[in-house]
C-alpha positions in Angstrom: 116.1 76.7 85.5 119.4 78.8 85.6 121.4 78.4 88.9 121.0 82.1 89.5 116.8 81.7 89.6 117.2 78.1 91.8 116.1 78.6 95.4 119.4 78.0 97.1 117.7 75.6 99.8 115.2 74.1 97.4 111.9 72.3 97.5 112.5 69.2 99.3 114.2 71.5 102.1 110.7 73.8 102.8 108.5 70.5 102.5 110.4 68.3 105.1 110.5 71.8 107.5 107.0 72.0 107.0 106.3 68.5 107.6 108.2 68.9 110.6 105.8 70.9 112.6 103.4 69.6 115.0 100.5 71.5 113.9 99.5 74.7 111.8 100.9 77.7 112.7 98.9 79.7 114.9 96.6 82.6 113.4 97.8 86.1 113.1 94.4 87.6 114.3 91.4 86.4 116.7 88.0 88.3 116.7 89.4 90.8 114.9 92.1 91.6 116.6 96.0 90.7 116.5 96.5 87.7 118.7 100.0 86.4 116.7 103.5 87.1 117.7 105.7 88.9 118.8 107.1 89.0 114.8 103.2 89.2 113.9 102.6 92.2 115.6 105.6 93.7 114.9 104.7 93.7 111.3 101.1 94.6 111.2 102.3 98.0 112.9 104.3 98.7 109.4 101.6 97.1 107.6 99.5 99.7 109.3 101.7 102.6 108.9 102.9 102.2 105.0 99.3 100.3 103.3 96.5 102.0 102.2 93.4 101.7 104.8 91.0 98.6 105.2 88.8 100.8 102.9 90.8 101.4 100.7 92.0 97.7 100.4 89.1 96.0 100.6 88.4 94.2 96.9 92.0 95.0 96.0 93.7 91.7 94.8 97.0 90.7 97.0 100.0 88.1 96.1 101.7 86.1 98.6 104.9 84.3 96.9 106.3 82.1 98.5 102.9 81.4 100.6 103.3 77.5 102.2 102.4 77.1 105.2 101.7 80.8 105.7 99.6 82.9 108.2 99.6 86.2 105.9 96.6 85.8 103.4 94.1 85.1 106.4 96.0 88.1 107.7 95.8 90.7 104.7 92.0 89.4 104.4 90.8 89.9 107.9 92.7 92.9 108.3 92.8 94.9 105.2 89.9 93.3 102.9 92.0 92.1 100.3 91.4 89.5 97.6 93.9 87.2 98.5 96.1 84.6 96.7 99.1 82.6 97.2 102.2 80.8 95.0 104.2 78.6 96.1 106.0 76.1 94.4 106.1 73.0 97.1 102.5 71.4 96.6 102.6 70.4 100.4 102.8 73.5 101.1 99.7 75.0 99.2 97.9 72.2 100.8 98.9 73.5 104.4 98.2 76.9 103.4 94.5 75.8 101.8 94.2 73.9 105.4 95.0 77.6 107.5 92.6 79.5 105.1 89.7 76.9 105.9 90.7 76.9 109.6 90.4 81.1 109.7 87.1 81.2 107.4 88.9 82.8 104.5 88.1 82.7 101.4 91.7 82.7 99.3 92.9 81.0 96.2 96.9 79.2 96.1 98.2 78.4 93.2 100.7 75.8 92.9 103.3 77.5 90.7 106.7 78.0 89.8 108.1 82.2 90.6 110.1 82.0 87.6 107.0 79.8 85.2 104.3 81.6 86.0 101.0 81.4 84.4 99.8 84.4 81.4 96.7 85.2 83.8 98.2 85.2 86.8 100.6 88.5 85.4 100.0 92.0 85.8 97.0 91.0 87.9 97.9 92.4 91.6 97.9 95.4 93.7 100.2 94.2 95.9 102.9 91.6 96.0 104.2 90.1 99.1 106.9 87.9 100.0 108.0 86.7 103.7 111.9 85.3 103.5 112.1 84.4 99.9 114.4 86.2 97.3 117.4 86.4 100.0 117.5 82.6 99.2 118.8 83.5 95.6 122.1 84.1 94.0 120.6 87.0 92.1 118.8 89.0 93.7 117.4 91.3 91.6 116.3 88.3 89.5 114.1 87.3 91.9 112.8 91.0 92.6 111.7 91.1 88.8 110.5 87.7 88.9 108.0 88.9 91.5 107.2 92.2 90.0 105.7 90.7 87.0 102.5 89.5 89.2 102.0 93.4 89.9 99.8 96.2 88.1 101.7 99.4 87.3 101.2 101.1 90.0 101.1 98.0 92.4 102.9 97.4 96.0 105.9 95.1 96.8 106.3 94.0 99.8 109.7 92.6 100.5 111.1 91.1 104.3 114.0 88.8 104.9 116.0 87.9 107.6 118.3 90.0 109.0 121.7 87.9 109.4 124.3 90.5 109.6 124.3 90.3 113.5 124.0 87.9 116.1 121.3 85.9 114.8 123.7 85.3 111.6 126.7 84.5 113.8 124.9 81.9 115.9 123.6 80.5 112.9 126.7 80.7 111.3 128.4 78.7 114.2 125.4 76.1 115.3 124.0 75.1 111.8 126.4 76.4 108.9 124.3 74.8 105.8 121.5 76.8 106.7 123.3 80.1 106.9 124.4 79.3 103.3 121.4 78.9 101.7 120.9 82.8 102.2 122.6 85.5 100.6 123.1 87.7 103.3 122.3 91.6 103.0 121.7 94.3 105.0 119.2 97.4 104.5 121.2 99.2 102.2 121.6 96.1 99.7 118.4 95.3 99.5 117.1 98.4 98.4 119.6 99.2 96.2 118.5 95.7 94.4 115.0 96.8 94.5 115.9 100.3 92.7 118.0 98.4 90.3 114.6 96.7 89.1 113.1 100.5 88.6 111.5 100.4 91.8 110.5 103.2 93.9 111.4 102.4 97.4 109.0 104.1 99.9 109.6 101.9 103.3 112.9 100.2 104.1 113.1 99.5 108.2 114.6 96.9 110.8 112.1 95.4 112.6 111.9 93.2 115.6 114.3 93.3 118.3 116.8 89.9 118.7 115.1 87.1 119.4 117.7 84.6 118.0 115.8 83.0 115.4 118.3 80.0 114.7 117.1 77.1 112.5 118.4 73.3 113.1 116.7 71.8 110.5 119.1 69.3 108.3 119.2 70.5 105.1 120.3 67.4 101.9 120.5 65.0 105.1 123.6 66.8 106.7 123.6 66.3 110.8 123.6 68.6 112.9 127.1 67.8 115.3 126.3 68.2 118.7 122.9 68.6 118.3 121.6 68.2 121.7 123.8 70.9 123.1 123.2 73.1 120.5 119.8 72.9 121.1 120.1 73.5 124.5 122.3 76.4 123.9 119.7 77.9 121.7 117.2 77.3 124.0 119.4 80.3 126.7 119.6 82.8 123.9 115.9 82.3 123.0 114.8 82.9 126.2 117.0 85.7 126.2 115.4 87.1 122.9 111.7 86.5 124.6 112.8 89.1 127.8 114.5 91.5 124.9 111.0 91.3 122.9 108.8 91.8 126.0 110.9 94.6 126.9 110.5 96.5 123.6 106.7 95.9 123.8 106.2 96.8 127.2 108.6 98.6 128.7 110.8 101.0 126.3 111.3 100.9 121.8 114.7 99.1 121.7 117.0 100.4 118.8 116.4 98.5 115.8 119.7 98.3 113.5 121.5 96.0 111.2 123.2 94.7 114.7 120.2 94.7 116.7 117.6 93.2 114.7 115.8 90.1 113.5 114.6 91.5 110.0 114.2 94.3 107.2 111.1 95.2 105.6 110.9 97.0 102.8 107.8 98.8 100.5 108.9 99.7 97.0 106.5 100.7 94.5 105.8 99.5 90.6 105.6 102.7 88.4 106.6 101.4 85.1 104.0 100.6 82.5 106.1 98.6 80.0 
């Protein structure tokens, strides 16, 4: 695989932080209704806004890349009526995304499978195309965009969010954990959209979402300690519980500002009108 297409944290990396959890994560929706996070409920609300209805979803054949370990197919099922599959390229991760499907009664397919080897019948199959924190973790960009875009019908839906690093959440990850900040390629709204019209994409959506929560990862990356650990994580532990009073106030109390200073993430909807 050229360097520019190689997942800058790689395989081993997503397993062993998979592995690290204590259990499955918890499901987006309940009896119908949104019961996930504060990050979960943040999204359906664009999800909401930007996709077609339930009704016109429903049948409709959706792509997560990039799905181990992943809440989103049960999500885009229960909520939308999709058709839903998942590709990822860590096997233990498929297997923990087979285990949340059978856990929310969905019915879903994951296919263990390289982005850049995928298979002839898996292309130019989907209406929509999803990814949650993926191509930001490759040198090329755009590479990664077009990789993904090949799964889509002309016509089809790309759904693109990654982590917004460019404030405070990227400087205290920056400071506490370095490896991790550099197995991103950091970007702000304005890059990646300008990546995803560079693949001949029409970009309908590109927001900040999610207020500051301080999402800071520990996890050693090619066995590299983390110095100081203890205080680190007891330092994270204030500016989390800081991010948990700034997220109940946006949901509760007042819309804080969402900006490339004041947010956790950009999601972005771009669509697939070529028919080459």
């Amino acid at each position: 695989m050229k360097e520019a297409n190689r997942d800058k944290a790689g395989e081993n990396y997503w397993t062993n932080f998979w592995k690290s959890a204590e259990a499955l994560p918890p499901a987006a929706m309940s009896h119908g209704k949104i019961s996930g996070s504060y990050v979960v409920r943040q999204l359906d609300e664009l999800f909401v806004r930007h996709l077609p209805t339930e009704q016109q979803s429903r049948g409709k054949q959706l792509l997560e890349i990039g799905c181990g370990n992943s809440i989103w197919l049960s999500y885009f099922q229960q909520r939308f009526g999709f058709d839903v599959h998942g590709l990822d390229y860590s096997e233990y991760g498929c297997e923990q995304t087979r285990k949340i499907l059978a856990r929310d009664g969905v019915a879903g397919t994951v296919h263990h499978v390289d982005l850049f080897k995928p298979p002839v019948e898996l292309l130019n199959k989907f209406d929509v195309v999803c990814s949650f924190g993926v191509v930001e973790h490759f040198s090329d960009t755009e590479s990664a965009i077009r990789a993904a875009v090949q799964f889509l019908k002309p016509g089809g839906i790309l759904i693109t969010t990654i982590p917004n690093l460019m404030g405070p959440t990227g400087l205290l990850q920056k400071i506490f954990y370095r490896p991790v900040y550099d197995i991103h390629v950091v970007m702000d709204k304005q890059r990646i959209t300008s990546a995803l019209r560079h693949c001949g994409l029409e970009v309908t959506a590109a927001e900040y979402f999610c207020t500051l929560s301080f999402g800071v990862s520990l996890e050693p990356i090619n066995q590299t300690p983390v110095k100081a650990a203890g205080l680190k994580k007891f330092a994270l532990k204030l500016f989390q519980a800081l991010g948990k009073i700034l997220n109940l106030v946006d949901t509760r109390i007042v819309r804080l500002p969402k900006t490339k200073y004041t947010s956790e993430g950009i999601f972005t909807i771009a669509l697939h009108n070529r028919r080459d």
